[in-house]
N, CA and C atoms as a LAMMPS dump frame, in Angstrom:
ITEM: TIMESTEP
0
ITEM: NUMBER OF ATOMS
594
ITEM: BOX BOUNDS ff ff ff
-5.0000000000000000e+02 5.0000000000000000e+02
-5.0000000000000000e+02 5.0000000000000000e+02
-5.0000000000000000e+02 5.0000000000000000e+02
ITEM: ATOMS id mol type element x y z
1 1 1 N 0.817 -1.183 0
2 1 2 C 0 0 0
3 1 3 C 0.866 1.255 0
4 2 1 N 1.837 1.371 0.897
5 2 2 C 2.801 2.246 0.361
6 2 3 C 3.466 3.091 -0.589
7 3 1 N 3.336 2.161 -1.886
8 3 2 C 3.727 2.443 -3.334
9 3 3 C 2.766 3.352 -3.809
10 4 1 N 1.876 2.935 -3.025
11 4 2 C 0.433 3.58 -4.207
12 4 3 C 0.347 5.089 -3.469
13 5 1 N 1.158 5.416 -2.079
14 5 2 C 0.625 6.722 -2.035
15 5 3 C 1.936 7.493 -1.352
16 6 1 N 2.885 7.235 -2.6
17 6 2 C 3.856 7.596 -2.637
18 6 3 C 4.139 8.304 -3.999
19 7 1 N 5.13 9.715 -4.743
20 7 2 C 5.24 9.342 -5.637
21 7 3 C 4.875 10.794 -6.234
22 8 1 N 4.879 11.169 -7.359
23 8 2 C 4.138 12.295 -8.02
24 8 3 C 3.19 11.456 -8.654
25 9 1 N 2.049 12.324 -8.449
26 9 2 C 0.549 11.12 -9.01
27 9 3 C 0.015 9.987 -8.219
28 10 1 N 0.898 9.833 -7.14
29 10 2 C 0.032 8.757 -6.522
30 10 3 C -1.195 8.7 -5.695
31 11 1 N -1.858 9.967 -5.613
32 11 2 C -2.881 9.891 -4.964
33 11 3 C -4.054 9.834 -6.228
34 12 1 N -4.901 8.793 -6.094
35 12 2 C -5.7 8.486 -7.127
36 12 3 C -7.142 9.55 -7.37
37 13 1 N -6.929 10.469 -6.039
38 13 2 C -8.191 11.937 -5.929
39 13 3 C -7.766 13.031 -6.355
40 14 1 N -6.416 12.658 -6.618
41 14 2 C -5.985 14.404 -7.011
42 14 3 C -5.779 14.328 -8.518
43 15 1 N -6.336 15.638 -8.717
44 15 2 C -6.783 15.747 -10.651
45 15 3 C -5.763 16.593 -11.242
46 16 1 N -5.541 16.523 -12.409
47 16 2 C -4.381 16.994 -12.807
48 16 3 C -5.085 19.006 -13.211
49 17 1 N -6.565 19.168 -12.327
50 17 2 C -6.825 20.635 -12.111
51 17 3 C -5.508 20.53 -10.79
52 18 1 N -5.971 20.201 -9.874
53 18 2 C -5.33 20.261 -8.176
54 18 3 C -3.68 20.204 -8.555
55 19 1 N -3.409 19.631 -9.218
56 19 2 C -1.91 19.714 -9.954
57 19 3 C -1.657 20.946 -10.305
58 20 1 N -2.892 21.621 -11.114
59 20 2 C -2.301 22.818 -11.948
60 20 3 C -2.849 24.625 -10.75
61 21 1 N -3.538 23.851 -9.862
62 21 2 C -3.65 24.896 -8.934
63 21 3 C -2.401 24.854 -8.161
64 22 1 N -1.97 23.589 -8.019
65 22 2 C -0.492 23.825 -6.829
66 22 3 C 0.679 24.672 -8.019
67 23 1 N 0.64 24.198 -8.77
68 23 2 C 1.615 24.768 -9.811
69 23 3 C 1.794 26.455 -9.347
70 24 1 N 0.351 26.922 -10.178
71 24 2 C -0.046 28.376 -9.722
72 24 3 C 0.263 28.841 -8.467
73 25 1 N 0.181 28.506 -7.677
74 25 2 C 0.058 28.948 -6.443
75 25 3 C 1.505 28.867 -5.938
76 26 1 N 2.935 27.825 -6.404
77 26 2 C 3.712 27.801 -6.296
78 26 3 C 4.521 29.428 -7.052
79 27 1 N 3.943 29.258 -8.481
80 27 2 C 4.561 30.177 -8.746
81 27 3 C 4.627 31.865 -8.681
82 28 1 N 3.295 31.642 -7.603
83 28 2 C 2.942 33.119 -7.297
84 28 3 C 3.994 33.465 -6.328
85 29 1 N 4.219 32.265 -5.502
86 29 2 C 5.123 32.481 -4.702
87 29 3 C 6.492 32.694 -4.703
88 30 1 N 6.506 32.323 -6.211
89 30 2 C 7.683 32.46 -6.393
90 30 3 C 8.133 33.803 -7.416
91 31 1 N 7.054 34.447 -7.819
92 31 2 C 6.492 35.488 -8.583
93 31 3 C 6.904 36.686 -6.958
94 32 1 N 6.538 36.526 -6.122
95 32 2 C 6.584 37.323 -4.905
96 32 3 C 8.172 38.007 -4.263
97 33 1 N 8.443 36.466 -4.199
98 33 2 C 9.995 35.96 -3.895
99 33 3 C 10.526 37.085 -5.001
100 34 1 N 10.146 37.253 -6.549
101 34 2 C 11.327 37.514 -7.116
102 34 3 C 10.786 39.046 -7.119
103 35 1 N 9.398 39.837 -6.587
104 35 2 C 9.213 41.378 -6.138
105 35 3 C 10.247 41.76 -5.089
106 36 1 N 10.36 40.843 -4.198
107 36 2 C 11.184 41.76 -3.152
108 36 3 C 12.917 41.234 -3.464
109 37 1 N 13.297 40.662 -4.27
110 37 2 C 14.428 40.945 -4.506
111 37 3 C 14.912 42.045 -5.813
112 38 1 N 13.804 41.928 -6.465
113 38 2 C 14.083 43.431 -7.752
114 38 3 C 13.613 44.476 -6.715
115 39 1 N 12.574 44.457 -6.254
116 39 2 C 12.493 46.084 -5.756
117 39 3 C 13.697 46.353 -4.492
118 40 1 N 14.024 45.091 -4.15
119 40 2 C 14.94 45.985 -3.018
120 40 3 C 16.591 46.133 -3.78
121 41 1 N 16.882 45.329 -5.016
122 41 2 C 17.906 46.103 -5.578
123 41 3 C 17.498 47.036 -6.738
124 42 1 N 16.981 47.28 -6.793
125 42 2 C 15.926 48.856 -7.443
126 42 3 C 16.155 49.425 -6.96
127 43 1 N 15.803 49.511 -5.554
128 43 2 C 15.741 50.326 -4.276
129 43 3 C 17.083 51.124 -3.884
130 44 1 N 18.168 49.927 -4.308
131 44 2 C 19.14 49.996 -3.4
132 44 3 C 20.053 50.988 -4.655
133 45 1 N 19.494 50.609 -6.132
134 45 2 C 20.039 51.667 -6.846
135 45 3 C 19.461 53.073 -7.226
136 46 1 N 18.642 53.13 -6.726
137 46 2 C 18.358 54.297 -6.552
138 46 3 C 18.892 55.195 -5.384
139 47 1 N 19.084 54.416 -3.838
140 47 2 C 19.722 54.653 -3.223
141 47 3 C 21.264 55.358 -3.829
142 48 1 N 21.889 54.344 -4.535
143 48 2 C 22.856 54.993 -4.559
144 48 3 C 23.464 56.146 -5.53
145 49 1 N 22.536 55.706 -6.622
146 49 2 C 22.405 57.059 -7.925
147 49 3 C 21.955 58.21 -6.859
148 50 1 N 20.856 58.23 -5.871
149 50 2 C 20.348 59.719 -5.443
150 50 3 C 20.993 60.092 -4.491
151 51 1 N 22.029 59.456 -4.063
152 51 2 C 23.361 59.604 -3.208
153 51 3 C 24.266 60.545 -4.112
154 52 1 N 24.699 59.858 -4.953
155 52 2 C 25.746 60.081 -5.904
156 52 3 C 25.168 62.004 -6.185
157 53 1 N 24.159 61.504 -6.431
158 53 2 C 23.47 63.033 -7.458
159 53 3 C 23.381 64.108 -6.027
160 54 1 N 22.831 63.725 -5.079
161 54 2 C 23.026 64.624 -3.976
162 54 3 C 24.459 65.635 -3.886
163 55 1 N 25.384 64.17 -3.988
164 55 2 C 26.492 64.8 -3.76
165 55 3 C 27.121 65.619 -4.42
166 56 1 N 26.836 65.406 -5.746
167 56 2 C 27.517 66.236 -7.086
168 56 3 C 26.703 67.261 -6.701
169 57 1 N 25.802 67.787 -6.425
170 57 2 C 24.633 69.059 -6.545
171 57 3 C 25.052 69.426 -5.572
172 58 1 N 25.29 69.047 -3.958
173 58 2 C 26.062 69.817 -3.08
174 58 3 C 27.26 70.555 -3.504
175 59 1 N 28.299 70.309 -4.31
176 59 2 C 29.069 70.151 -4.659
177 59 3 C 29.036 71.549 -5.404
178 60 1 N 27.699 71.863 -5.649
179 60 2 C 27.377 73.38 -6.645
180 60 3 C 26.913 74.021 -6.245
181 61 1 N 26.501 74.033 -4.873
182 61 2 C 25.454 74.612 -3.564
183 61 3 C 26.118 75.228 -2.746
184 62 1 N 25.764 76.824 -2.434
185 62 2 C 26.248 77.352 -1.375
186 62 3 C 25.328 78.094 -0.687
187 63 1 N 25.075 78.039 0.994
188 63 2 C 24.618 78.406 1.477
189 63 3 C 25.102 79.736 1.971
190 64 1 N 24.405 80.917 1.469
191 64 2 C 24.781 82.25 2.358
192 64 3 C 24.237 83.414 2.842
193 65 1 N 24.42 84.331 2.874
194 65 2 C 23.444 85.23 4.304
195 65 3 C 22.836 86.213 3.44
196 66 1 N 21.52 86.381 2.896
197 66 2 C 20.528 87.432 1.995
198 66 3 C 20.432 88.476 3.484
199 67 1 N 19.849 89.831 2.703
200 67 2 C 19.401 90.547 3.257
201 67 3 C 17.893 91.12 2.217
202 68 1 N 17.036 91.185 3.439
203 68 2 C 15.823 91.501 2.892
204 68 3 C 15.78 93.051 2.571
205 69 1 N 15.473 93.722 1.023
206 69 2 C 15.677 95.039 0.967
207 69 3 C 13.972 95.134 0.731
208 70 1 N 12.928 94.267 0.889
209 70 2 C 11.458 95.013 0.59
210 70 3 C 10.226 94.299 1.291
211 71 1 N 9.534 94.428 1.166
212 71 2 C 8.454 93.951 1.868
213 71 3 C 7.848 92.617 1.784
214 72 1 N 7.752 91.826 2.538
215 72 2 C 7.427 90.124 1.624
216 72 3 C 5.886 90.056 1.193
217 73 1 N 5.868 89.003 0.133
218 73 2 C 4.816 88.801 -0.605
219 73 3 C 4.318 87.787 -0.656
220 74 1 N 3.407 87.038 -1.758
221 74 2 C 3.242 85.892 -2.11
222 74 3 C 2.951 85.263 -2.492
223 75 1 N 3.814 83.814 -3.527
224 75 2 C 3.904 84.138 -4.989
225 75 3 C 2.785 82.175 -4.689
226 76 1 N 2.412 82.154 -5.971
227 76 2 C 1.782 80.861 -5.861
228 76 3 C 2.457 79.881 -6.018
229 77 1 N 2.256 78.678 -5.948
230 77 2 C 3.194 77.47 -5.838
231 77 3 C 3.012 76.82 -6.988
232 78 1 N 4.131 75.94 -7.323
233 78 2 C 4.269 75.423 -8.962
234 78 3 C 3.05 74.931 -9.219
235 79 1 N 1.943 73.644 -8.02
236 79 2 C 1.076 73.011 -8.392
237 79 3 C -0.142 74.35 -7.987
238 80 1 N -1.201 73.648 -8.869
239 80 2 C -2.438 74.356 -8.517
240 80 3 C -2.812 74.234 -6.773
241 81 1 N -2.868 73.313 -6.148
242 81 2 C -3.311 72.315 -4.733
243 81 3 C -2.536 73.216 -3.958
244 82 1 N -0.855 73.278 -4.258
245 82 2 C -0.228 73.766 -3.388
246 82 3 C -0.062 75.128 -2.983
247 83 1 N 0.096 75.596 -1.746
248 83 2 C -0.181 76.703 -0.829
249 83 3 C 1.118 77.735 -1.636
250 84 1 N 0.538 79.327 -1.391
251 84 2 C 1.56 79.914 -1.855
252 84 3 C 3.018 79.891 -1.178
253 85 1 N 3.903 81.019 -1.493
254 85 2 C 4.698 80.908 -0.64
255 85 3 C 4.99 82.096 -0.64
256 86 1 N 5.383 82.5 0.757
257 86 2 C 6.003 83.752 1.133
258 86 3 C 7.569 83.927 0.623
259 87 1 N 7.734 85.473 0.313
260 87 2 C 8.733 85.954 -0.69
261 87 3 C 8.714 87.416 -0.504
262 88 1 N 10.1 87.842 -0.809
263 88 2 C 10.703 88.787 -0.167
264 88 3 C 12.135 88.691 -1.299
265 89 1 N 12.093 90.274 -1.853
266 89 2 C 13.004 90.575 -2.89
267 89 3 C 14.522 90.503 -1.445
268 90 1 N 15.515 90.249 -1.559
269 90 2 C 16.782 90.358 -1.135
270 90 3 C 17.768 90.233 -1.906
271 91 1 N 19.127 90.834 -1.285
272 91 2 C 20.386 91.081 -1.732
273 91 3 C 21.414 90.21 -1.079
274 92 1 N 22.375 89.657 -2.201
275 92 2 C 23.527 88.652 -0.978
276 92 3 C 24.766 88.99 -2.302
277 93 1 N 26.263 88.5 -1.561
278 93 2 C 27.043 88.457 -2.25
279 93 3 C 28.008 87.21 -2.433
280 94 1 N 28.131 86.873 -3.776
281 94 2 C 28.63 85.431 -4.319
282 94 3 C 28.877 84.875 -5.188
283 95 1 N 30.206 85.194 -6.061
284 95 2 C 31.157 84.694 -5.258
285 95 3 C 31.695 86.183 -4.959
286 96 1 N 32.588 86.226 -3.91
287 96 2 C 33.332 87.468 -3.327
288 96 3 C 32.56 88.236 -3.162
289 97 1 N 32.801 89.437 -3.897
290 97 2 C 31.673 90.932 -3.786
291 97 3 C 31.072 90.871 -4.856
292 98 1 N 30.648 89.856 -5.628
293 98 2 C 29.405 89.822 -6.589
294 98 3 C 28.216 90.121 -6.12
295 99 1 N 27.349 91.098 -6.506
296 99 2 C 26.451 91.663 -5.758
297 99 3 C 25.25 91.026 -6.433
298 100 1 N 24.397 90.17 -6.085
299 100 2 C 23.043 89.695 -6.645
300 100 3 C 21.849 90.004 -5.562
301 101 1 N 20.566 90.128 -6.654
302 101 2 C 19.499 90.786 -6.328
303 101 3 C 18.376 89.464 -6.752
304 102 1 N 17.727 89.344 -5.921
305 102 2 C 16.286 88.091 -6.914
306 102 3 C 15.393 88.336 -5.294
307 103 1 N 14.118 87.8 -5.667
308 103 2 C 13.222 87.752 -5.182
309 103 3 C 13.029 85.846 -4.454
310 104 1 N 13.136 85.875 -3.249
311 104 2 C 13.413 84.457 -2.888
312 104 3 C 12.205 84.164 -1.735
313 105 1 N 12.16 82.845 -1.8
314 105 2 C 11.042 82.07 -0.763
315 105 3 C 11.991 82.802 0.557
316 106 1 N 10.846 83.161 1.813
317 106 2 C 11.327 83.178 3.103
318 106 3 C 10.632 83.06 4.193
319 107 1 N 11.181 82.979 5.035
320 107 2 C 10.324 82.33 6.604
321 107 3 C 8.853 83.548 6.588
322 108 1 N 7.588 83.034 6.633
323 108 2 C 6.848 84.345 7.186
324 108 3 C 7.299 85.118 7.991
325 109 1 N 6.474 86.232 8.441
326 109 2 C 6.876 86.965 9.24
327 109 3 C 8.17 88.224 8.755
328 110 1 N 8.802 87.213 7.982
329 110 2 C 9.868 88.288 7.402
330 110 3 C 9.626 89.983 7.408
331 111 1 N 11.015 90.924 7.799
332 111 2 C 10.438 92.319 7.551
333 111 3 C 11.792 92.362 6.564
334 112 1 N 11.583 93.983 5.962
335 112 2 C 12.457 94.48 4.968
336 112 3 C 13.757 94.668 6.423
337 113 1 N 14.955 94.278 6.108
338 113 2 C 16.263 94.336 6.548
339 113 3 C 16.726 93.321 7.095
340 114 1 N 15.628 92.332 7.415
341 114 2 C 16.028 91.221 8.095
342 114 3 C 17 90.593 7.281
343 115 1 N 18 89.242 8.052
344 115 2 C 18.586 88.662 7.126
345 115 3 C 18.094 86.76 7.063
346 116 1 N 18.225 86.323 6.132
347 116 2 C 18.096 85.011 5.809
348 116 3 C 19.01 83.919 5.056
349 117 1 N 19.31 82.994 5.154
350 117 2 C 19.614 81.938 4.543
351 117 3 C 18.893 81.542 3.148
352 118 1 N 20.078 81.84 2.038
353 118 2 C 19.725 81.399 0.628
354 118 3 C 21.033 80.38 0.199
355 119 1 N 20.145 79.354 -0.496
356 119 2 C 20.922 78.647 -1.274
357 119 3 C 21.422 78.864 -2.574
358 120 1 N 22.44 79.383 -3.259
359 120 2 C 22.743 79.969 -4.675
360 120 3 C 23.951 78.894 -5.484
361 121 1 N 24.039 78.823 -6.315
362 121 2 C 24.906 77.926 -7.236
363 121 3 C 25.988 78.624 -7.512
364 122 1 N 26.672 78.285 -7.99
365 122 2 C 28.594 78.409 -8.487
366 122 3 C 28.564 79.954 -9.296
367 123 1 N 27.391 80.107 -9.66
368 123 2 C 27.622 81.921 -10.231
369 123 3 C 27.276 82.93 -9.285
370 124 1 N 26.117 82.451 -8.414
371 124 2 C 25.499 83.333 -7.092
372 124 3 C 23.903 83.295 -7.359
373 125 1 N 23.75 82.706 -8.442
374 125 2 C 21.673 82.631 -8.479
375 125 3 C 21.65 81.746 -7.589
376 126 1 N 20.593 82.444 -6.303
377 126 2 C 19.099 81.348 -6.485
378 126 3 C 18.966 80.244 -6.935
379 127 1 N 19.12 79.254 -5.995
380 127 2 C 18.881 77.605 -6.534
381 127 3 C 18.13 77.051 -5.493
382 128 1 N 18.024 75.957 -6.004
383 128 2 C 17.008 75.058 -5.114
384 128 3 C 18.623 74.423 -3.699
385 129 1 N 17.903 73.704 -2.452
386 129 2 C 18.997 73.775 -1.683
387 129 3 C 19.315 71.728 -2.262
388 130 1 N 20.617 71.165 -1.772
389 130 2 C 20.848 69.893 -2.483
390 130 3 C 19.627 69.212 -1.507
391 131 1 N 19.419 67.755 -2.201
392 131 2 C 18.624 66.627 -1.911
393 131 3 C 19.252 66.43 -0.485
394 132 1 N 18.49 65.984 0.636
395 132 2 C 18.805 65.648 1.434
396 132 3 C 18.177 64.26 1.655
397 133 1 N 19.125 63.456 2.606
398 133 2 C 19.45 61.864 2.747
399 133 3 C 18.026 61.584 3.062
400 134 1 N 17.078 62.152 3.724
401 134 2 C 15.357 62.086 3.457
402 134 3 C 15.048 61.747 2.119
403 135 1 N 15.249 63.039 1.184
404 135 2 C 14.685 62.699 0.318
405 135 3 C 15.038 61.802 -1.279
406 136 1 N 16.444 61.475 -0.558
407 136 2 C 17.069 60.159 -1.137
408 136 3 C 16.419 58.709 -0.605
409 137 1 N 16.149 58.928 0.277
410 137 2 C 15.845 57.75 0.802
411 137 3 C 14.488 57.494 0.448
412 138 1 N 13.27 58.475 0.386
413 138 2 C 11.865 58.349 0.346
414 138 3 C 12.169 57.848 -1
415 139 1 N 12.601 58.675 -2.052
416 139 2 C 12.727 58.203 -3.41
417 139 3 C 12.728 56.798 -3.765
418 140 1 N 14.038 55.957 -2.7
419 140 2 C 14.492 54.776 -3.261
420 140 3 C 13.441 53.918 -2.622
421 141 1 N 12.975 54.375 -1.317
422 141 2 C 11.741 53.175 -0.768
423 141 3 C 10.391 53.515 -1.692
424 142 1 N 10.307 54.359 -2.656
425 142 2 C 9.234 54.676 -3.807
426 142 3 C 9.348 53.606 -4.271
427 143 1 N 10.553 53.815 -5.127
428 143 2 C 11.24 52.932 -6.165
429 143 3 C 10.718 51.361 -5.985
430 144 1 N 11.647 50.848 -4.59
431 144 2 C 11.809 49.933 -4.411
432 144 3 C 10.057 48.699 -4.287
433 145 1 N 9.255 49.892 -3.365
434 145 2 C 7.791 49.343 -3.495
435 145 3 C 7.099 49.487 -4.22
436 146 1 N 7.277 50.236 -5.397
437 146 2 C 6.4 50.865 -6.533
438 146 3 C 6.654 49.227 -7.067
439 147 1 N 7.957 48.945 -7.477
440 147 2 C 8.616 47.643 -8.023
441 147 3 C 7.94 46.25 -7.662
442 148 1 N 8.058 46.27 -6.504
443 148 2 C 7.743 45.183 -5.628
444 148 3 C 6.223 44.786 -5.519
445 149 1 N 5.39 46.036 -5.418
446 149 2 C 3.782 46.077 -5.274
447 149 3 C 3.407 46.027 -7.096
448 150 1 N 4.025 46.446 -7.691
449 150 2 C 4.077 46.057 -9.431
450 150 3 C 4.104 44.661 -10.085
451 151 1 N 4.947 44.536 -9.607
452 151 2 C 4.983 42.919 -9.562
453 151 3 C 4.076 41.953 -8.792
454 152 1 N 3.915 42.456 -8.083
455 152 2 C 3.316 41.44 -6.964
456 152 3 C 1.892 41.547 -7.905
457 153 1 N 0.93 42.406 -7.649
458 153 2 C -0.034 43.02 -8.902
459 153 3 C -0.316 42.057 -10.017
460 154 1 N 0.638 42.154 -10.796
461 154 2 C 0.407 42.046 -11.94
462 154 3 C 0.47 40.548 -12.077
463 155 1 N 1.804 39.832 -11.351
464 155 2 C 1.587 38.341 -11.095
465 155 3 C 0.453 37.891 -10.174
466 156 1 N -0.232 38.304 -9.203
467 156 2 C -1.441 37.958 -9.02
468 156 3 C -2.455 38.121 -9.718
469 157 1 N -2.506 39.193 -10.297
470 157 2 C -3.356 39.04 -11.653
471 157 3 C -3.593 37.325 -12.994
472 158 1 N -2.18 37.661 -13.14
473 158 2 C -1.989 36.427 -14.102
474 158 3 C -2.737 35.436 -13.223
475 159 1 N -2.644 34.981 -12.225
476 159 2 C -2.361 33.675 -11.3
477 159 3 C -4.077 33.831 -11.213
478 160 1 N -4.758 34.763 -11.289
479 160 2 C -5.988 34.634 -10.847
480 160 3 C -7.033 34.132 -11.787
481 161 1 N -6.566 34.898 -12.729
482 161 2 C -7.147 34.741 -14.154
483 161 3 C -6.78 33.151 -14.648
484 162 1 N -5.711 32.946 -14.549
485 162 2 C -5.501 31.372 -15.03
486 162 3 C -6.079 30.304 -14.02
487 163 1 N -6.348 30.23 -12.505
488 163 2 C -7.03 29.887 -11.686
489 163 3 C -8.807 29.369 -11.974
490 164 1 N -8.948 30.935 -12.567
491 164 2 C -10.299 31.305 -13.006
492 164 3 C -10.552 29.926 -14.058
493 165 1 N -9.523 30.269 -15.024
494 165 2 C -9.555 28.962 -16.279
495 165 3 C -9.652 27.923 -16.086
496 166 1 N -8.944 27.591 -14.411
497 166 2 C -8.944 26.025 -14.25
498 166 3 C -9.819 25.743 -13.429
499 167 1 N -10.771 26.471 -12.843
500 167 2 C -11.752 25.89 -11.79
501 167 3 C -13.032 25.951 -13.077
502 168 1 N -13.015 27.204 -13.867
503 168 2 C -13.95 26.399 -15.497
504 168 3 C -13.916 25.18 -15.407
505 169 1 N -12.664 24.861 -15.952
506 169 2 C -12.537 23.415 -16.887
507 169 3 C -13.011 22.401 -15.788
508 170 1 N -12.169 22.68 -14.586
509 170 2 C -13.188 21.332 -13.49
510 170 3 C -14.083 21.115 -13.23
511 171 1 N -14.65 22.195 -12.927
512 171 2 C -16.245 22.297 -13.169
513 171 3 C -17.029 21.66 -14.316
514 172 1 N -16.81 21.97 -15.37
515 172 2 C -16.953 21.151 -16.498
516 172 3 C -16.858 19.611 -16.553
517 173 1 N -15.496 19.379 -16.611
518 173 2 C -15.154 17.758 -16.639
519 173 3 C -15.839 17.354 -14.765
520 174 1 N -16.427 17.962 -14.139
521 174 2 C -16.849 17.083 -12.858
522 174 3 C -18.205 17.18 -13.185
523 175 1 N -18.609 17.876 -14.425
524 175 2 C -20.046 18.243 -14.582
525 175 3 C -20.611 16.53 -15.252
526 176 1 N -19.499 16.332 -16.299
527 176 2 C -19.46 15.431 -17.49
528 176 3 C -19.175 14.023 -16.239
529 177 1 N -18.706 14.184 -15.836
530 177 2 C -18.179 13.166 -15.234
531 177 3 C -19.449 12.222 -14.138
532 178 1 N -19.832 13.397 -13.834
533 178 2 C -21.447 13.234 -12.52
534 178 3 C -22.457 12.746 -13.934
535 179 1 N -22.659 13.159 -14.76
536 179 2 C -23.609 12.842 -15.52
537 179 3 C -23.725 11.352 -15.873
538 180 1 N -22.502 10.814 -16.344
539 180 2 C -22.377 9.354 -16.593
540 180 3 C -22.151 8.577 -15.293
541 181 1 N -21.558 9.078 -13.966
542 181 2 C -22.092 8.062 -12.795
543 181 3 C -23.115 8.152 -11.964
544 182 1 N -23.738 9.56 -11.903
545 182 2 C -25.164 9.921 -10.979
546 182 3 C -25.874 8.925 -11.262
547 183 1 N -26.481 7.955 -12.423
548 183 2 C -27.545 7.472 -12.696
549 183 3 C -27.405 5.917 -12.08
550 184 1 N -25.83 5.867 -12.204
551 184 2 C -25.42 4.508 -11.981
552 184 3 C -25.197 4.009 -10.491
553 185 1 N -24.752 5.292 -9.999
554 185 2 C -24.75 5.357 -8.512
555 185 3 C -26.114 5.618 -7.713
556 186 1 N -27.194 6.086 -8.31
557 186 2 C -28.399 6.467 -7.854
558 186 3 C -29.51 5.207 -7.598
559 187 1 N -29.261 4.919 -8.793
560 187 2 C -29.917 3.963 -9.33
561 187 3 C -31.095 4.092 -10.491
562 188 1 N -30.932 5.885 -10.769
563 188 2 C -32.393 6.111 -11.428
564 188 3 C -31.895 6.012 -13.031
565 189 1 N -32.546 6.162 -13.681
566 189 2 C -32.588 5.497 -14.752
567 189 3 C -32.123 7.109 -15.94
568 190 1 N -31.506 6.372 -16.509
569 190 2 C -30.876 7.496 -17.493
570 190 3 C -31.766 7.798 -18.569
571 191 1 N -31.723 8.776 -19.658
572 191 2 C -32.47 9.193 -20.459
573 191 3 C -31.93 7.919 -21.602
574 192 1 N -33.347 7.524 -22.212
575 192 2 C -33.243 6.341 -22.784
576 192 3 C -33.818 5.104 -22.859
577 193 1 N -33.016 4.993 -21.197
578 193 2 C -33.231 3.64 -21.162
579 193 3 C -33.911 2.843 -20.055
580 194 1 N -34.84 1.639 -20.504
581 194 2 C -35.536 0.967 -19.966
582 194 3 C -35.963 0.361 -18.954
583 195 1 N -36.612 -0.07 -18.048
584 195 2 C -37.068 -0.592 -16.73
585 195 3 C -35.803 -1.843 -16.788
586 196 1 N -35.634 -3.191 -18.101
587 196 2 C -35.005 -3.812 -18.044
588 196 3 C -33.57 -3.883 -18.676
589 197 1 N -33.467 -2.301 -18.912
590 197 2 C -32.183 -2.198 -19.599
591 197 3 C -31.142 -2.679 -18.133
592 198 1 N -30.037 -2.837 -18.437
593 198 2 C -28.804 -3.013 -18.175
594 198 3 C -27.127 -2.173 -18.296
């Protein structure tokens, strides 16, 4: 008895659907398995490209001391959603006694003479300040789960849909299958045939 329920195939109840559901279900798992190893080296290169790029952009970034020469204002923000921002024309010098003038984001409250912290690039404009290790990092855990939840998605998708196909077909062949033993197992009599059929 042993032999018989041993084996690939040896159980004489399991249908080669139950075969093709373990299949599926194996390979979702293994569909899963291979999300969190792309998204976390996704992740991890993005990590280090938005490292890299941080650093080069620091690298062109200087932080130095504006003075406010006018009254602050306030200008709207790139998106429609987003809140304006307070702004205030000031003066700073950079590089040496290069004298620059622009109109820059600043803390509310600001008055004309106060001074502030601006970030300016290698000529003395106004720049944005470098990426900070926050927003290197939010980026690459984007990355990395955008990847990972993408995959995962889309291979459960497949897996569901082909699932779908195979509980059809069993349904079917258990439909076909009940039809030719219900009558025989019942005892009632099939379409056809006779009180003394056989």
């Amino acid at each position: 008895m042993h032999h018989r329920t041993t084996g690939t195939g040896a159980n004489p109840l399991r249908r080669d659907t139950d075969r093709a559901r373990t299949r599926l279900r194996a390979a979702f798992a293994l569909t899963c398995l291979l999300a969190v190893i792309t998204g976390f080296a996704l992740g991890r290169a993005a990590w280090t490209d938005g490292q890299r790029t941080a650093e080069d952009i620091a690298r062109h970034r200087h932080n130095v001391t504006a003075t406010t020469i006018g009254e602050t204002g306030y200008r709207a923000g790139d998106q429609p959603s987003s809140r304006p921002a307070t702004v205030a024309t000031a003066t700073w010098h950079y590089p040496s006694q290069r004298p620059h003038t622009e109109t820059i984001p600043v803390p509310a409250g600001t008055r004309n003479g106060d001074t502030v912290r601006v970030w300016v690039d290698d000529n003395g404009s106004a720049a944005a300040a470098p990426p900070s290790q926050a927003d290197t990092a939010l980026n690459a855990v984007g990355i990395g789960t955008g990847t990972l939840a993408g995959i995962v998605l889309t291979g459960g998708a497949l897996v569901a849909v082909r699932l779908r196909i195979v509980d059809a077909r069993s349904a079917r062949a258990w439909e076909s299958e009940w039809a030719g033993t219900e009558p025989l197992w019942s005892g009632r009599l099939r379409p056809g045939q006779g009180a003394g059929d056989d």
